[in-house]
C-alpha distance (Angstrom), angle and dihedral (degrees) to the residues before:
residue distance angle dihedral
X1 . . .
X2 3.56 . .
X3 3.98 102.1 .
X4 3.99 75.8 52.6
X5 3.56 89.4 60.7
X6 3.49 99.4 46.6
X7 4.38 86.0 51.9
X8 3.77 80.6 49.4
X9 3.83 102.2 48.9
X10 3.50 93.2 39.4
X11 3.59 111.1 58.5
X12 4.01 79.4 50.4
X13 3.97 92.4 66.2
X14 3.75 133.5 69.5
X15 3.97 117.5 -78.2
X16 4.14 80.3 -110.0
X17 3.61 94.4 60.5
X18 4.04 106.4 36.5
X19 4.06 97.6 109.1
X20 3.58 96.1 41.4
X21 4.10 89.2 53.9
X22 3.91 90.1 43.7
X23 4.23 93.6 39.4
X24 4.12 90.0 50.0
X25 3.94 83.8 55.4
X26 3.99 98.6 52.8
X27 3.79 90.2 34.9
X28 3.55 87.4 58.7
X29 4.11 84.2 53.4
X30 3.88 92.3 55.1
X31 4.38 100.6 41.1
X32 4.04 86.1 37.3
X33 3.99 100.9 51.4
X34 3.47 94.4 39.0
X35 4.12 96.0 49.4
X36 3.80 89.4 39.1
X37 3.88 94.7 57.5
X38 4.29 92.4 48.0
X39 3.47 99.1 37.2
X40 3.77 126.7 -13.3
X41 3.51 108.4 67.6
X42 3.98 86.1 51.0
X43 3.92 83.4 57.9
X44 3.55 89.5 49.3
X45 3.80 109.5 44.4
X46 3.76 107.1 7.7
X47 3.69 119.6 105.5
X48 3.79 118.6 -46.2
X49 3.94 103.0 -93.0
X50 3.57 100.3 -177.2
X51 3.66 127.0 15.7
X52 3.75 100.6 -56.7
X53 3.84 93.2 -50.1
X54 3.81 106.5 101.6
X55 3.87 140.8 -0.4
X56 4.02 127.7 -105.0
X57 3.87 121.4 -111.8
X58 4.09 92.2 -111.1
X59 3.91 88.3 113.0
X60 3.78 97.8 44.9
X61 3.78 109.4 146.4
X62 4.00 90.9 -1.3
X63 3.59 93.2 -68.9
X64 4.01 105.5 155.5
X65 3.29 91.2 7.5
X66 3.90 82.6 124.8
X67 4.07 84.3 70.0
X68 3.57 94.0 65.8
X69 4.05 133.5 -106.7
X70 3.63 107.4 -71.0
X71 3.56 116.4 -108.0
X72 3.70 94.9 19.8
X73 3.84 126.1 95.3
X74 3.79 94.0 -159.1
X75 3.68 126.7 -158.4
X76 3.77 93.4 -161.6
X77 3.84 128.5 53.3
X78 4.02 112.3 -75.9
X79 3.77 83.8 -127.6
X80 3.90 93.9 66.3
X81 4.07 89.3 40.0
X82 3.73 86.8 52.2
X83 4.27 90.1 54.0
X84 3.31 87.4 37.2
X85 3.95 91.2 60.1
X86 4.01 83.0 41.4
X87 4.37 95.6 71.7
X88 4.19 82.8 44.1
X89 4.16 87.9 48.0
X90 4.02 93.0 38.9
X91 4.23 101.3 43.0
X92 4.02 92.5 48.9
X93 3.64 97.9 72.6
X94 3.36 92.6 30.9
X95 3.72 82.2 64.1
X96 3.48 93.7 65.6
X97 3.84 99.5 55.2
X98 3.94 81.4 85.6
X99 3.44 98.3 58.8
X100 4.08 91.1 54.4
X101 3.97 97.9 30.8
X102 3.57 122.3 138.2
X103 4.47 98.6 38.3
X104 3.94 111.9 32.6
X105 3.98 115.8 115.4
X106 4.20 109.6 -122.5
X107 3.71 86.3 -128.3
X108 3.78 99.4 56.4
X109 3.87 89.0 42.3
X110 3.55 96.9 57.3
X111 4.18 90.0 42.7
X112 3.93 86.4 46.1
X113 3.48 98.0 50.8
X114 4.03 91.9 43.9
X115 3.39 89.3 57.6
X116 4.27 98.6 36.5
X117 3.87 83.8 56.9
X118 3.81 96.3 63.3
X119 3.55 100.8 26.6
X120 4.41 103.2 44.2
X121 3.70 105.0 13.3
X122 4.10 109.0 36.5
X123 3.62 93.0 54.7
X124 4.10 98.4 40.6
X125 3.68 84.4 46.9
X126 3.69 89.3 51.4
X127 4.29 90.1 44.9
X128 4.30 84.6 57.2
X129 4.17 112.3 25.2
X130 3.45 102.8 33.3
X131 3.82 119.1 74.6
X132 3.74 101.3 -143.4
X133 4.07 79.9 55.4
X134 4.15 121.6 114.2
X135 3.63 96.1 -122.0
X136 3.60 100.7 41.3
X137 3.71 95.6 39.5
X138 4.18 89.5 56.5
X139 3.89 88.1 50.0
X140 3.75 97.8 -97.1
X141 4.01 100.4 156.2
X142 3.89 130.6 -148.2
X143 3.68 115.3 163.7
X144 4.01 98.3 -164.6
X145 3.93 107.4 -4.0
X146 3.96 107.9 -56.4
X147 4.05 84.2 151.4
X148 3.92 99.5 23.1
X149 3.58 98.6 47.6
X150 3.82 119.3 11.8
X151 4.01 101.3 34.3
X152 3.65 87.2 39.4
X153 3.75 110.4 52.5
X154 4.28 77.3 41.6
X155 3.81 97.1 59.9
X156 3.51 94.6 37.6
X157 3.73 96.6 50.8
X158 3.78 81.4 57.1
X159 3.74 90.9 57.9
X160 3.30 89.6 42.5
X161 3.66 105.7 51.0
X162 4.22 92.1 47.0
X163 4.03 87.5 49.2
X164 4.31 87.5 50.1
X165 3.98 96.4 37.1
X166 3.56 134.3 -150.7
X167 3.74 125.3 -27.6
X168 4.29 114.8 -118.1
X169 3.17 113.6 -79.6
X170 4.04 94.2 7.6
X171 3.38 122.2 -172.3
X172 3.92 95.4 -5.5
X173 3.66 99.3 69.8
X174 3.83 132.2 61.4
X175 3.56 107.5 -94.4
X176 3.94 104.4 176.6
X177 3.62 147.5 171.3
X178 3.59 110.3 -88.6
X179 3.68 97.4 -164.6
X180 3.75 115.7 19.1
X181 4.12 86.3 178.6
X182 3.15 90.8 58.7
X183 3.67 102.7 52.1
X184 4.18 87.9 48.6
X185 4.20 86.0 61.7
X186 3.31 93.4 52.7
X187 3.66 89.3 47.9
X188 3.54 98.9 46.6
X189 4.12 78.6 54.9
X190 3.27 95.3 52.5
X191 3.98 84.6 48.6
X192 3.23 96.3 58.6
X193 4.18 96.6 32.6
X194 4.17 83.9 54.7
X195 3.55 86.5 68.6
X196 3.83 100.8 64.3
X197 3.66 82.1 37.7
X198 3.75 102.4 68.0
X199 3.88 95.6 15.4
X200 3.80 93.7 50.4
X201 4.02 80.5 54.9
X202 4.12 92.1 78.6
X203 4.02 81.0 55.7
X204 3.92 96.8 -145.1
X205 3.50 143.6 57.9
X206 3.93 99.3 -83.4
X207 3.80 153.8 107.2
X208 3.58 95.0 -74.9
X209 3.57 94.8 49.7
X210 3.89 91.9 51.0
X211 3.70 91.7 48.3
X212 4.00 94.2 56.7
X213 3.82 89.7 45.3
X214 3.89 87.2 55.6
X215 3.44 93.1 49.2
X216 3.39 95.2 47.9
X217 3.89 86.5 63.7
X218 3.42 88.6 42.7
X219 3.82 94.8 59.3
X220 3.71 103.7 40.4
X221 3.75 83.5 49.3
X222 3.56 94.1 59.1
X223 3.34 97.5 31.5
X224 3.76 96.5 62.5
X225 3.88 81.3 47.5
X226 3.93 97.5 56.0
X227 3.68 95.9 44.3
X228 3.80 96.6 43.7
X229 4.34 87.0 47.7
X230 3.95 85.5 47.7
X231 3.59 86.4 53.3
X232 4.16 96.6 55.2
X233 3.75 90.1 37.9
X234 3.78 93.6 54.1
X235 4.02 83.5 54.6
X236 4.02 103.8 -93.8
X237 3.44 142.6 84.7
X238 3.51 145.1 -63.4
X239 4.21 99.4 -104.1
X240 3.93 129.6 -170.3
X241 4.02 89.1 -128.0
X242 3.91 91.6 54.6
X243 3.94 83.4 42.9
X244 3.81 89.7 51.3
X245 4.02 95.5 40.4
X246 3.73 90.5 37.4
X247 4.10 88.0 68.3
X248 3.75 97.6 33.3
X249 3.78 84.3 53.6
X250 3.80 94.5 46.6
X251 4.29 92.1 46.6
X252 4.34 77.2 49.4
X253 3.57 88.0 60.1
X254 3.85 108.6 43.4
X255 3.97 90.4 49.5
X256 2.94 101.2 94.7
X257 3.83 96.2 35.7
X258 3.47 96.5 41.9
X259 3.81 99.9 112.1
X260 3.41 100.2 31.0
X261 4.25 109.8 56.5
X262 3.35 128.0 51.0
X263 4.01 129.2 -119.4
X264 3.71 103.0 -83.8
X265 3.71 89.1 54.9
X266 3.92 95.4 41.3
X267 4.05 81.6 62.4
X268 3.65 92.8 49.0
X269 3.86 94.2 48.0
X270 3.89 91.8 45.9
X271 4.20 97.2 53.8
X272 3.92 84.6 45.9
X273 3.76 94.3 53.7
X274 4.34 87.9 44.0
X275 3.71 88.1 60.7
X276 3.75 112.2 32.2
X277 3.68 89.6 40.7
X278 4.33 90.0 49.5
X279 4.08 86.4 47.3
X280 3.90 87.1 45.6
X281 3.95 93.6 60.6
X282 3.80 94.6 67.8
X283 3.75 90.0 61.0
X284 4.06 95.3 81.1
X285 3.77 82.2 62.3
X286 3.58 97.5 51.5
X287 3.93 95.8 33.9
X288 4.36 82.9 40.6
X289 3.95 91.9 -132.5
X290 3.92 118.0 141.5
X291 3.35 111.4 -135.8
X292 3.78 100.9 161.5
X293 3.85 109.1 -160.3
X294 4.09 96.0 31.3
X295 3.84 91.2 -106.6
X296 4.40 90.9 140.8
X297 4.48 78.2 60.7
X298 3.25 105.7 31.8
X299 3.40 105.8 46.6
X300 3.61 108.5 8.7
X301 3.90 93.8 43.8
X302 3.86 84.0 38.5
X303 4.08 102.0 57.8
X304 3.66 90.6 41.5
X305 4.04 91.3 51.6
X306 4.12 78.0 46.8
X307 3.41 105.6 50.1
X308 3.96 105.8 38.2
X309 4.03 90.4 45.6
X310 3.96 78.3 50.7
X311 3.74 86.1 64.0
X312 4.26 82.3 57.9
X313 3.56 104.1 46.6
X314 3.80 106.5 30.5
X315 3.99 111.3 127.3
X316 3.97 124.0 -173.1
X317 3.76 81.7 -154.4
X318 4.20 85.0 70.8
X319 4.22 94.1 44.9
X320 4.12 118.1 6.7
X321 4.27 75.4 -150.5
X322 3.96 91.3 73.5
X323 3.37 145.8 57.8
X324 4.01 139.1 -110.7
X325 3.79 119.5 -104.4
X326 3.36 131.5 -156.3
X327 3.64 101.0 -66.1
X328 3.61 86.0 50.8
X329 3.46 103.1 56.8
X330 3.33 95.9 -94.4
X331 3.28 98.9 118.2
X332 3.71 130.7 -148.9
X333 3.88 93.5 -49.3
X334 4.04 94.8 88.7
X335 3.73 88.4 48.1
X336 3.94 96.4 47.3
X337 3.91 83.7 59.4
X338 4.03 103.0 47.1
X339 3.88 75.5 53.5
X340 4.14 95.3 55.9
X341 3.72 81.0 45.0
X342 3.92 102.7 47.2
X343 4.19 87.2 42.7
X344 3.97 100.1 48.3
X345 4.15 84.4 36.0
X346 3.77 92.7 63.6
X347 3.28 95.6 33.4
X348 3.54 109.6 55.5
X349 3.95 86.6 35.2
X350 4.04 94.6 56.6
X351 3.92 90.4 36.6
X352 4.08 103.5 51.8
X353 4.20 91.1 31.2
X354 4.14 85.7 57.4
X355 3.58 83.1 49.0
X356 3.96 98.2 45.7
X357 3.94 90.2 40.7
X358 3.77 93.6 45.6
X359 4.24 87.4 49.6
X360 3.74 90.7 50.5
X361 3.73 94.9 42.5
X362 3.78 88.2 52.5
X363 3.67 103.0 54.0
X364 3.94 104.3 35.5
X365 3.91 103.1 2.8
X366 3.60 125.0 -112.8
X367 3.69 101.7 -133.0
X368 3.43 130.7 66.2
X369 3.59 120.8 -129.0
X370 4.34 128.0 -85.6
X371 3.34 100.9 -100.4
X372 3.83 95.8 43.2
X373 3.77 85.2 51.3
X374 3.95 90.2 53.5
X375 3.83 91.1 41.2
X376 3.92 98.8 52.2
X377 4.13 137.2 -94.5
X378 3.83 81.7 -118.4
X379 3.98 103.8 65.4
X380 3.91 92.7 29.4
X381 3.55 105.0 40.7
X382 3.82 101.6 35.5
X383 3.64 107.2 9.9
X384 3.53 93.2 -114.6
X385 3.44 152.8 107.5
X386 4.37 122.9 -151.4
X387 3.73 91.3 -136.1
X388 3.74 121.8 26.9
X389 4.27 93.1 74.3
X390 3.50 99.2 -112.4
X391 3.76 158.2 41.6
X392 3.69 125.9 -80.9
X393 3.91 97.5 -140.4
X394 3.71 139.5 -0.6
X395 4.11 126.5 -156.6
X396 3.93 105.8 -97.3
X397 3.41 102.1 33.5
């Protein structure tokens, strides 16, 4: 999914800026895997260290991984749940290159997202997938990462974004999608990545597994439909980037309900997410944050739509592992929890990225400077440019 991001984020910037978008995505492949193999999935899924909020070191660099993952009683080898964890672990900062496209330095990226990884997103994970974690063990419920991935790369984009500043010339000059064709490939990617993503969540073969991959349809379906509506009823048109953001915000939404409604609610959920999340986008220009790509909407706006409509539409009837909601007689008890989760979600995410940003910022600087803002992230960052064939220097010469 995440060379489908990079397609997607980078038809989105400025010819100038298209590598750096698409190299902070695969970077974040390379410094994720490696860190989540020696010491971040330990964090996330070892034994509960500390009252629900973190995991032990017992699974640093893999070791006992042949044991099992506490808490779970896997039908597939803990080696394959541990990679699968890896694509949640390595698209989630990835996610927040949008938000900060166009004037971070590669170097600080790759540090910040190190460090984001172990500090933000191993312990929320733990909170949400891991049984021994607070949220999960009070009955919070997040099929595929509704909190962990979606409201989390959101809120911390936000952080993110007020810690880097405004791009130049932000929001008075045109700032445009250079390649609209590209950004639909990498959705259609995405599409079709989103499916392994939620399904893969039932982790077997089975009816559970089928149901979230339906839904997942479902929801990007109507999402795309609700945003592009929003769009004519607010007095435009019908555009290809509020077709492509319309499903990637829909496929935000059902994650973390994937498994656990059934497919007349998945619809309902998606067309919600289209329109809240398409009214959501206009806030950066009345709150006067940049957040470049619409991450803070799309996906932050997106999981919370996601999981507190999850506390609604939940049915045990769908998975025996969740709860009722309110429409099935559940009451408001489901829906007070998805609440605990969306509030301590967004806040510990905004609160300890700030932190993490501001630490980074302070010791080697996030930005880069003015003019290497005004010349391009391509030619000053990586030497390069996406469409003249070659590079512009090489070491030696």
């Amino acid at each position: 999914m995440t060379p489908g991001l990079a397609l997607f984020y980078g038809g989105m910037v400025r010819t100038k800026n298209v590598l750096a978008i698409i190299m902070q995505c695969f970077s974040t492949m390379g410094v994720v895997s490696v860190l989540w193999v020696v010491i971040g999935f330990s964090l996330a899924f070892g034994h509960d260290a500390w009252g629900g909020l973190i995991g032990d070191l017992g699974l640093v660099g893999l070791r006992h991984l042949s044991q099992g993952v506490p808490g779970y009683h896997l039908s597939i080898p803990p080696l394959a749940f541990m990679a699968f964890q890896m694509m949640f672990a390595i698209i989630t900062p990835a996610l927040i290159s949008g938000a900060t496209a166009d004037r971070l330095k590669f170097s600080a990226f790759a540090v910040f997202i190190g460090i984001w990884l172990l500090v933000v997103y191993a312990p929320i994970a733990h909170w949400a997938f891991s049984p021994s974690g607070w949220l999960a063990h009070r009955g919070v419920l997040d099929f595929a990462g509704g909190t962990v991935v979606e409201i989390n790369s959101g809120f911390s984009s936000l952080a993110a974004v007020m810690v880097v500043g405004r791009r130049r010339g932000w929001p008075s000059d045109a700032m445009t999608p250079h390649s609209l064709p590209f950004t639909l490939l990498g959705a259609g990617i995405l599409w079709f990545g989103w499916f392994g993503f939620n399904a893969g969540s039932a982790l077997g073969a089975n009816a559970v597994a089928s149901q979230a991959l339906v839904n997942t349809q479902l929801a990007a379906a109507t999402g795309l439909l609700g945003w592009i509506v929003a769009e004519r009823v607010k007095g435009g048109r019908a555009t290809t980037l509020g077709a492509a953001s319309g499903a990637v915000t829909g496929m935000v939404a059902i994650t973390p309900c994937a498994g656990f409604v059934g497919a007349l609610p998945a619809l309902a959920i998606g067309f919600a997410a289209g329109v809240v999340c398409l009214l959501a986008v206009g806030a950066k220009y009345r709150l006067r944050y940049d957040d470049s790509l619409d991450v803070v909407a799309v996906h932050g706006v997106g999981g919370v739509v996601g999981t507190l409509l999850l506390g609604v539409f939940a049915a045990k009837g769908i998975d025996a592992a969740g709860s009722n909601g309110l429409l099935s007689g559940g009451g408001l008890h489901l829906l007070g929890l998805q609440a605990m989760a969306v509030a301590a979600t967004i806040g510990y995410a905004f609160v300890a990225t700030w932190a993490v940003a501001k630490g980074v910022d302070a010791v080697m600087g996030l930005r880069v400077p003015p003019d290497q803002e005004v010349e391009g992230l391509d030619t000053t960052q990586h030497a390069e440019t996406a469409y003249s064939g070659g590079a512009l220097g090489r070491l030696g010469q």
